[in-house]
C-alpha positions as CSV (number, residue, x, y, z in Angstrom):
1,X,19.8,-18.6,5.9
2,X,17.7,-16.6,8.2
3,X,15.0,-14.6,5.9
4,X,13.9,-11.2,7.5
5,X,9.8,-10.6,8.2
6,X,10.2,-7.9,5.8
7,X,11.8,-9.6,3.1
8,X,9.9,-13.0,3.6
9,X,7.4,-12.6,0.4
10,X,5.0,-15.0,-1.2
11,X,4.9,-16.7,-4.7
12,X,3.3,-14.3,-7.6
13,X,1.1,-17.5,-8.9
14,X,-1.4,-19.7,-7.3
15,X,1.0,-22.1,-9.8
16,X,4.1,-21.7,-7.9
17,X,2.3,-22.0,-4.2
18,X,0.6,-25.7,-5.6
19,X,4.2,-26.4,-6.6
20,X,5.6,-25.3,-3.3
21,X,2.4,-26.8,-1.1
22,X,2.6,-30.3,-3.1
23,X,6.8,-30.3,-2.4
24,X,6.0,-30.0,1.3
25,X,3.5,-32.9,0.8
26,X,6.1,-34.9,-0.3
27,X,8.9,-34.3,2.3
28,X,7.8,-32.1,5.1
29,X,5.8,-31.8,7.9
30,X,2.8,-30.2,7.4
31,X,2.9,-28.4,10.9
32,X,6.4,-27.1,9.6
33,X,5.5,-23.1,8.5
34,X,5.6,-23.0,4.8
35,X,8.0,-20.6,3.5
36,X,7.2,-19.9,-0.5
37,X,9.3,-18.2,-3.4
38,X,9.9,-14.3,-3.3
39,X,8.8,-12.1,-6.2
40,X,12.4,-12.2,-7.5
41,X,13.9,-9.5,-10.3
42,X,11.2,-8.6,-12.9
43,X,12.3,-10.3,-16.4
44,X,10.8,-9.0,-19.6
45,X,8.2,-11.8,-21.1
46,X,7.1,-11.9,-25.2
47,X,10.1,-9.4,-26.3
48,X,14.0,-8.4,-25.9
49,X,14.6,-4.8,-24.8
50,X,17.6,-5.1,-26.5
51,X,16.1,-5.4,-30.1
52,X,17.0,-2.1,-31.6
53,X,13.7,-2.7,-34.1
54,X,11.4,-3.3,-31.3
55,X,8.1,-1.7,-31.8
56,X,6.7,0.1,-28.7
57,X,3.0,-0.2,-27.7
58,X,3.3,3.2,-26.2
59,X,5.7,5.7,-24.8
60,X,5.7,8.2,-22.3
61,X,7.7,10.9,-23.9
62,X,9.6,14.1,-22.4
63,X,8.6,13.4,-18.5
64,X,10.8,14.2,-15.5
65,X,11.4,10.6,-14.8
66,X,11.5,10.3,-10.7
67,X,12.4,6.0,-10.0
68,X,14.0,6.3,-6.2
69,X,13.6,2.6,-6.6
70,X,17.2,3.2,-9.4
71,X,17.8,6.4,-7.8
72,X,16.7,7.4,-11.6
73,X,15.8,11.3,-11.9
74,X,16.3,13.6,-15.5
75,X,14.3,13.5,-18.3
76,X,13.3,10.4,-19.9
77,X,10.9,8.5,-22.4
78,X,9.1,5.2,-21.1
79,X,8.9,2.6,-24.2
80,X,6.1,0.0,-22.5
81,X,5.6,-3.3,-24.5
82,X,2.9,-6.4,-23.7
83,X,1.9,-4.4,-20.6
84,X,5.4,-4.1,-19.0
85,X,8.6,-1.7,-18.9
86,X,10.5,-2.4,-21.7
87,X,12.7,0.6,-22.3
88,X,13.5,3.9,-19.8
89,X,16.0,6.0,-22.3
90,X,16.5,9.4,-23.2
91,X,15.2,9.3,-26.2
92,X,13.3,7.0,-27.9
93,X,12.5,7.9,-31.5
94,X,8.5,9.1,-32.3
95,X,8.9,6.2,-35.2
96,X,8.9,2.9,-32.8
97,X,5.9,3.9,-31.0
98,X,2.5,2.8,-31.9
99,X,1.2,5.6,-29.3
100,X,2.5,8.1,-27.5
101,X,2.0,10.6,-24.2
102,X,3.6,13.7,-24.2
103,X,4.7,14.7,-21.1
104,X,6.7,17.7,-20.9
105,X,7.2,19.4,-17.8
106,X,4.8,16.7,-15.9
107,X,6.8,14.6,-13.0
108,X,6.5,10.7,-14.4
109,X,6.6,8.4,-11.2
110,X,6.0,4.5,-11.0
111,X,2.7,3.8,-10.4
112,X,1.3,4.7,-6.5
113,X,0.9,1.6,-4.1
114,X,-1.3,2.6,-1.3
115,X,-0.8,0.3,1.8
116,X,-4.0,1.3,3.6
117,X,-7.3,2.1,1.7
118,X,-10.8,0.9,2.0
119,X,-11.3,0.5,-2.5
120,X,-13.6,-3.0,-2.4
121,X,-17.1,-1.5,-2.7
122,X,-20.2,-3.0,-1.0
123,X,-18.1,-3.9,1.9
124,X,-18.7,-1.6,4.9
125,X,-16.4,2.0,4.0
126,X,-15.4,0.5,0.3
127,X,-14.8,2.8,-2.7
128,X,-14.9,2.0,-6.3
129,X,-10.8,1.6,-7.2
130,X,-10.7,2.2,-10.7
131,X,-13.6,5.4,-10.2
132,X,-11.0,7.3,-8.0
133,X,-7.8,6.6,-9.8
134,X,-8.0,10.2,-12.0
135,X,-7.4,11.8,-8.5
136,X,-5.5,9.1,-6.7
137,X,-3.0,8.3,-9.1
138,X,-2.9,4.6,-7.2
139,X,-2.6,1.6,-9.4
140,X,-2.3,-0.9,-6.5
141,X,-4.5,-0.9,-3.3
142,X,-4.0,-2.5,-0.2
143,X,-7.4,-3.5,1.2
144,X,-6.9,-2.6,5.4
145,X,-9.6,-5.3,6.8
146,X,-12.7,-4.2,4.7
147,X,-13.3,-8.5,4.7
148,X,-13.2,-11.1,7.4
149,X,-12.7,-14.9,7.0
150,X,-16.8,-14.9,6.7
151,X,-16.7,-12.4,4.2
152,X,-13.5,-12.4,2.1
153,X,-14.7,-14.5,-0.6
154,X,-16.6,-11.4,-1.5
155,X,-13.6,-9.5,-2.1
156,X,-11.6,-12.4,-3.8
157,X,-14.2,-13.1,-6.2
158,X,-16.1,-9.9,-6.5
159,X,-14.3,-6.9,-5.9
160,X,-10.8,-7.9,-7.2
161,X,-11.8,-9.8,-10.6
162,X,-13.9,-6.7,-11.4
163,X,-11.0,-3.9,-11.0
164,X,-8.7,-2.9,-13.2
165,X,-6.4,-1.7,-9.8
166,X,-4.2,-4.5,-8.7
167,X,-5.8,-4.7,-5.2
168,X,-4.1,-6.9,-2.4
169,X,-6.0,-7.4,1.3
170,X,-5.4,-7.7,5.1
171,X,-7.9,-10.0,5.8
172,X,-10.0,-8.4,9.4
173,X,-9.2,-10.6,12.6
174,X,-12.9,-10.4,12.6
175,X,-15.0,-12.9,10.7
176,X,-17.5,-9.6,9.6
177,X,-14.6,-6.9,8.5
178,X,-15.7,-3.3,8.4
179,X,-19.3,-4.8,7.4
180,X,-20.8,-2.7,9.6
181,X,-18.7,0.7,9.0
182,X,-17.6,3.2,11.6
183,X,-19.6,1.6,14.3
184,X,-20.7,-0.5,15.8
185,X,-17.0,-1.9,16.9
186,X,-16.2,-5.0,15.0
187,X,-14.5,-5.9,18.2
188,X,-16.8,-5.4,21.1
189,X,-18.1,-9.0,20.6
190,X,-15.0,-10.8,21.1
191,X,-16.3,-13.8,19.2
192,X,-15.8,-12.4,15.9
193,X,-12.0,-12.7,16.5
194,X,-12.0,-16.3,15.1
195,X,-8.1,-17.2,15.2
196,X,-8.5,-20.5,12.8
197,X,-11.0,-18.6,10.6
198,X,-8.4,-15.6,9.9
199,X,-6.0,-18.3,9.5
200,X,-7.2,-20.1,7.0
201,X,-8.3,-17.2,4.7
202,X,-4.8,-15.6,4.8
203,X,-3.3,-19.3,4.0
204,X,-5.7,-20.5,1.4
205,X,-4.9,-17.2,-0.2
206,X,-1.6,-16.2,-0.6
207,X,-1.4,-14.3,-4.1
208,X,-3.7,-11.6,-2.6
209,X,-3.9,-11.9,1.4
210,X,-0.7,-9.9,3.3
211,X,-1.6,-10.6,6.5
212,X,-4.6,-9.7,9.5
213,X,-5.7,-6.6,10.1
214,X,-7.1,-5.2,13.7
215,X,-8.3,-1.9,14.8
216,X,-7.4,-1.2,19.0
217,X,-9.4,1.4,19.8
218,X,-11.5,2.0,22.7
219,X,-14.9,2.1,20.9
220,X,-13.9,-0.5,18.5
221,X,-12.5,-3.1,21.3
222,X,-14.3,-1.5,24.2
223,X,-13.8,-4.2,27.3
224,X,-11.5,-6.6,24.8
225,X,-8.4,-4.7,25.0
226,X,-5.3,-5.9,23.8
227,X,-6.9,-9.1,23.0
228,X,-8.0,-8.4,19.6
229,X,-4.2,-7.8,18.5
230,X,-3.1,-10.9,20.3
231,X,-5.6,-13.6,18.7
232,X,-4.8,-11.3,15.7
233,X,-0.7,-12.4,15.7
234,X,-1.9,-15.7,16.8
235,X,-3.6,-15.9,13.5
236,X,-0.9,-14.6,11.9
237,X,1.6,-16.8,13.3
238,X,-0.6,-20.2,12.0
239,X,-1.5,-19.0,8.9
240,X,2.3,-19.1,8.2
241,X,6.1,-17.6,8.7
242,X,6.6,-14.3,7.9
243,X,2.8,-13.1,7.6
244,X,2.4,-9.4,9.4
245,X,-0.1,-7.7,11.3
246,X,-1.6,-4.4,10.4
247,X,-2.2,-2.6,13.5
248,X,-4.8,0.3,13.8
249,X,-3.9,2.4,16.5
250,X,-6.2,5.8,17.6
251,X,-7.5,6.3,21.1
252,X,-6.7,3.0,22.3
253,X,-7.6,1.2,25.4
254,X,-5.0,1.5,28.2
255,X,-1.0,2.3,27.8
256,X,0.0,2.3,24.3
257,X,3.8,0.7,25.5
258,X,1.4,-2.3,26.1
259,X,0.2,-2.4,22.7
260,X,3.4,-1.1,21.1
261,X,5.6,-4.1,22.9
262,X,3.3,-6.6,21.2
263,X,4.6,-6.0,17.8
264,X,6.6,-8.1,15.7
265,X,9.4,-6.8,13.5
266,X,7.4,-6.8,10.1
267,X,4.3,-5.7,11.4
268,X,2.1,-2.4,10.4
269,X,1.4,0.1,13.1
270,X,-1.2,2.4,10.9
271,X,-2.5,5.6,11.9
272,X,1.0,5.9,13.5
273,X,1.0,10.1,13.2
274,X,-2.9,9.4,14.9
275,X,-4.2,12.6,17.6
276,X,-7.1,10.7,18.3
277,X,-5.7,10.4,22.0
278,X,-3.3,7.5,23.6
279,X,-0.4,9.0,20.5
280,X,2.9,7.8,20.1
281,X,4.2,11.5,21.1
282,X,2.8,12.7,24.5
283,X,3.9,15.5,26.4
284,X,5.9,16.4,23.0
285,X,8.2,13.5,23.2
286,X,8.2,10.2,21.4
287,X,6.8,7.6,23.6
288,X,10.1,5.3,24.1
289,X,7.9,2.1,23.4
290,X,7.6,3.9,19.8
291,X,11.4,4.5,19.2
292,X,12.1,0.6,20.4
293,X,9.0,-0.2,18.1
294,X,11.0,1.8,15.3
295,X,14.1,0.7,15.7
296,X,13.4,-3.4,16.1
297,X,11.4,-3.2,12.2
298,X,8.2,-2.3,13.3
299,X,6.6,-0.3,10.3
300,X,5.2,3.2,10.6
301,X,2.9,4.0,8.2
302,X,0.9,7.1,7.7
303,X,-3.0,6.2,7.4
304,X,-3.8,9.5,6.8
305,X,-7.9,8.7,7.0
306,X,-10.1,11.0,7.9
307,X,-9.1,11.4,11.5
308,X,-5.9,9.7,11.9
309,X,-3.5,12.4,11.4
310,X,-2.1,15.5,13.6
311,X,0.5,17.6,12.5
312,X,1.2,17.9,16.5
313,X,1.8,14.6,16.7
314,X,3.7,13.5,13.3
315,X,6.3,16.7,13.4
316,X,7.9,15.6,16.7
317,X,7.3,11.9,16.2
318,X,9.6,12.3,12.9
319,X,12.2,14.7,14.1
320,X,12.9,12.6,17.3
321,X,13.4,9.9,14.6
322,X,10.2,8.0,14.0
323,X,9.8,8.7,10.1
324,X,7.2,7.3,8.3
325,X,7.9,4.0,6.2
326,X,5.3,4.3,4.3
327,X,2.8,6.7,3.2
328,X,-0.9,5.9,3.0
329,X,-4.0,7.8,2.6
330,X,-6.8,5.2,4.5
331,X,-9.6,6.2,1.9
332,X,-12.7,5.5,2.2
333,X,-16.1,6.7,2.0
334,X,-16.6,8.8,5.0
335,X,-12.5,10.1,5.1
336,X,-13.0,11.5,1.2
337,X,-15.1,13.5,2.4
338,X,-13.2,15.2,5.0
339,X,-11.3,18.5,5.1
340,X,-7.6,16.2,5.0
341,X,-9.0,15.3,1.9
342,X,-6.7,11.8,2.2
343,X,-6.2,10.9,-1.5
344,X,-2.4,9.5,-1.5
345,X,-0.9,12.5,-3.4
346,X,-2.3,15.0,-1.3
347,X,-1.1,13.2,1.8
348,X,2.5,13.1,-0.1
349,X,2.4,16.7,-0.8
350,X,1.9,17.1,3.3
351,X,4.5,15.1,4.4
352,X,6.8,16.8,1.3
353,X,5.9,20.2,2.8
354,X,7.0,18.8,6.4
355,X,10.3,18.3,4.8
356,X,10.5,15.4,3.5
357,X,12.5,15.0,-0.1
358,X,10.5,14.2,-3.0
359,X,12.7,10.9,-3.8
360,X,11.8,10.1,-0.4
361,X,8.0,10.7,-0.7
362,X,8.0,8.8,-3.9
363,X,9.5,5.9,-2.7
364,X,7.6,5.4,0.2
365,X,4.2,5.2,-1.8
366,X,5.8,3.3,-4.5
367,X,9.1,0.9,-3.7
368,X,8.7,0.3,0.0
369,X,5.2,-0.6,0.6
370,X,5.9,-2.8,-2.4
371,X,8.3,-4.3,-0.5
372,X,5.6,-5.2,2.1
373,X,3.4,-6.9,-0.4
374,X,6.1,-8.8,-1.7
375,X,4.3,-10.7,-5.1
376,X,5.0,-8.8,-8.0
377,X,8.1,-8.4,-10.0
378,X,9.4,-4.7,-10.1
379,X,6.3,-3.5,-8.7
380,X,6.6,0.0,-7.6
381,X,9.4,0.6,-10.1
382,X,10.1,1.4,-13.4
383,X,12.7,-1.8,-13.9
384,X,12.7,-3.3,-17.0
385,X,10.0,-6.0,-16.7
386,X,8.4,-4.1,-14.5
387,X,4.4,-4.0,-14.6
388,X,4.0,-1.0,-16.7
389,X,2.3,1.0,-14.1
390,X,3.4,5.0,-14.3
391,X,1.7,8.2,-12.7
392,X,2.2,11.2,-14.2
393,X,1.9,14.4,-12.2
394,X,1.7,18.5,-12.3
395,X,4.3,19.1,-9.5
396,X,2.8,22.8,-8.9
397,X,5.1,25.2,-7.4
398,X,2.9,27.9,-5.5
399,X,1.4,28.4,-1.9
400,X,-0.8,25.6,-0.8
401,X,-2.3,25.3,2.8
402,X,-2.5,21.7,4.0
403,X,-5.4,20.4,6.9
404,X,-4.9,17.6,9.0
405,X,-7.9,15.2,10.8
406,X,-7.9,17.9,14.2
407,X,-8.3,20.7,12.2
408,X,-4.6,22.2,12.7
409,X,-3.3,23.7,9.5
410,X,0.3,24.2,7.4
411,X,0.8,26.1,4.7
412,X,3.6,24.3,2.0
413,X,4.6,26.1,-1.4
414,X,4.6,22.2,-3.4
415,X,1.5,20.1,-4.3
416,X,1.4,16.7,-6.3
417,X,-1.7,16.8,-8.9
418,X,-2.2,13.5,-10.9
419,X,-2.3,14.0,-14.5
420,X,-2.8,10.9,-15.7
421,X,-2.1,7.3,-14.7
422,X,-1.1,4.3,-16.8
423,X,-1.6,0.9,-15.0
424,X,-0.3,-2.4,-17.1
425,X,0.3,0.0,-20.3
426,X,-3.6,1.2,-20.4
427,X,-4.2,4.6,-19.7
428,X,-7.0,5.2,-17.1
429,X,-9.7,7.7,-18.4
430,X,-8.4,9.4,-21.4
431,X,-6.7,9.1,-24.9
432,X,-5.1,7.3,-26.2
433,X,-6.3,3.7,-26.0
434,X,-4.9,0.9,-27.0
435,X,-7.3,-0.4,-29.6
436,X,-8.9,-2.8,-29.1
437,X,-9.0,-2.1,-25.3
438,X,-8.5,-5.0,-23.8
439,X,-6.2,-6.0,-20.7
């Protein structure tokens, strides 16, 4: 059976890949692509949601319960148990919880996945994750190239053990990452783009690598060109079937058609709403390399950043048909500090105010780039099973005016503020707390 790109996930255990890896030992050919379990259907583990006695560790109480993933909206209590949904009803009695959130008039979401962010500290542009979540609501973080092959064992050991975010990577095409920051361009010194290196990290790490991540743009390629991006999918391509790209686009070197044909159903284009110069609109149409980008399963995904966004560019691109996929905030050290101000429910609350419904906006910071990642059970969902990851917001009703990264403004009347977030049944930052604390 043919398995899309999209679809085409990894095992959630470095248990089930040695199982898979030593079944391919025994009958295949090693230079045979090695195609591992998906996530599957989250199952409950260590209790029955169906036991009418069950004892709740906590429950989220009274929220406007917003799940696009069940096309669940109306008022609801969350019952979480061992870190995991076990119960989404409309009432669960005060009696069978051992804690309990009120949250009354608050909008109660799954927990945010963020496809693109920079949250690894002491690598280049990283963030703390866990510092940030009070304002980010994001309980799992897509690393976007912050390590290399040469330095990803610094993420995989250090950054990632240490957070309480669930953090996933794109490992860099080049061996450094984002080492050096802004500049100089990783990719002037075409060496760094070490196909076999990239290679091997992504495939020696499957529970947290996605995929390689490159940046094409002029300063950060300068005489390289495409080439980046094409030892980039080569890497891709070895390190297994299936495993994406994550395409930075912004100002990039020559036509963009040329870099948009390269794609791969599956693949990232991030920044994809980017005014930097060389945009997928110009002249106030969609560039047709975009739409046939769109419309084979290349992803669009918003990278806000803090100048990878234009309101010029993203209104025509989406009413001539080039929606977003996903939403994205590319935070970092230098874009937090911007006027776009790119935490992910800010950049929601723009694309909400461009017209986008709110199911819509959820879902495409929860469910779909989930679906990208592809190793977790129910993630970005409120399934029964599901990690118990739940952001609760103030959905304020009111005018609000909205910057992007060139400066052009829009004024919107609906903003997303994070209330409080919950990842794996812990609350982040305030009462109460499980006691003892431990996760």
């Amino acid at each position: 059976m043919e398995v899309s790109r999209r679809n085409f996930i990894v095992s959630t255990s470095a248990a089930a890949a040695g199982a898979t890896l030593a079944g391919q030992a025994a009958g295949v050919d090693a230079r045979t692509p090695l195609v591992i379990a998906q996530a599957g259907a989250p199952a409950p583990h260590g209790f029955d949601p169906k036991d009418p006695t069950l004892k709740y560790d906590l429950v989220i109480a009274n929220g406007d319960v917003l799940d696009p993933s069940q096309k669940l909206r109306g008022k609801r209590d969350i019952g979480i148990k061992h870190g995991q949904i076990a119960a989404v009803e409309v009432n669960i009695p005060a009696a069978r919880a051992v804690q309990r959130i009120d949250a009354a008039g608050k909008l109660v979401t799954p927990g945010l996945v963020d496809l693109h962010t920079h949250l690894v500290p002491h690598l280049g542009l990283g963030l703390p994750a866990d510092e940030l979540v009070g304002i980010t609501a994001v309980t799992t973080a897509v690393s976007a190239g912050d390590a290399g092959w040469h330095t990803f064992g610094a993420l995989r050991h250090y950054a990632i053990p240490q957070a309480r975010t669930r953090i996933f990577a794109f490992v860099h095409i080049a061996s450094i990452g984002l080492a050096g920051g802004l500049a100089p361009g990783e990719m002037l010194n075409i060496d760094y783009a070490n196909v076999d290196g990239c290679a091997k990290a992504v495939a020696e790490n499957p529970d947290v690598a996605l995929g390689v991540k490159v940046r094409i743009t002029d300063s950060v390629v300068g005489q390289n060109g495409l080439e980046p991006l094409r030892r980039a999918i080569r890497a891709a391509e070895m390190a297994g079937k299936g495993i994406p790209v994550m395409c930075h686009i912004g100002s990039a070197p020559g036509s963009l058609a040329d870099l948009l044909d390269l794609l791969r159903p599956g693949d990232v284009l991030t920044h994809a709403y980017s005014g930097a110069g060389n945009n997928i609109v110009q002249n106030g149409q969609l560039l047709p390399a975009a739409r046939a980008a769109k419309q084979r399963g290349v992803i669009f995904d918003v990278g806000h950043g803090g100048g990878s966004f234009d309101y010029t560019v993203c209104e025509p691109a989406v009413q001539q048909g080039a929606t977003p996929d996903t939403i994205s905030s590319d935070i970092h050290a230098v874009s937090i500090n911007t006027p776009g101000y790119p935490t992910l429910p800010n950049v929601m609350s723009k694309m909400l105010n461009l017209g986008m419904t709110l199911d819509d906006v959820v879902a495409k910071a929860t469910v779909e780039p989930a679906k990208i990642i592809g190793r977790v059970p129910g993630l970005g969902t409120l399934r029964i099973g599901a990690p118990a990851d739940v952001a609760i917001f103030d959905l304020v009703d009111g005018p609000v005016e909205f910057v992007d990264t060139r400066n052009n403004k829009r004024s919107g009347t609906k903003k997303l503020v994070p209330a409080l977030t919950v990842k794996g049944g812990r609350p982040f930052g305030r009462p109460p707390m499980p006691i003892p604390f431990t996760f």
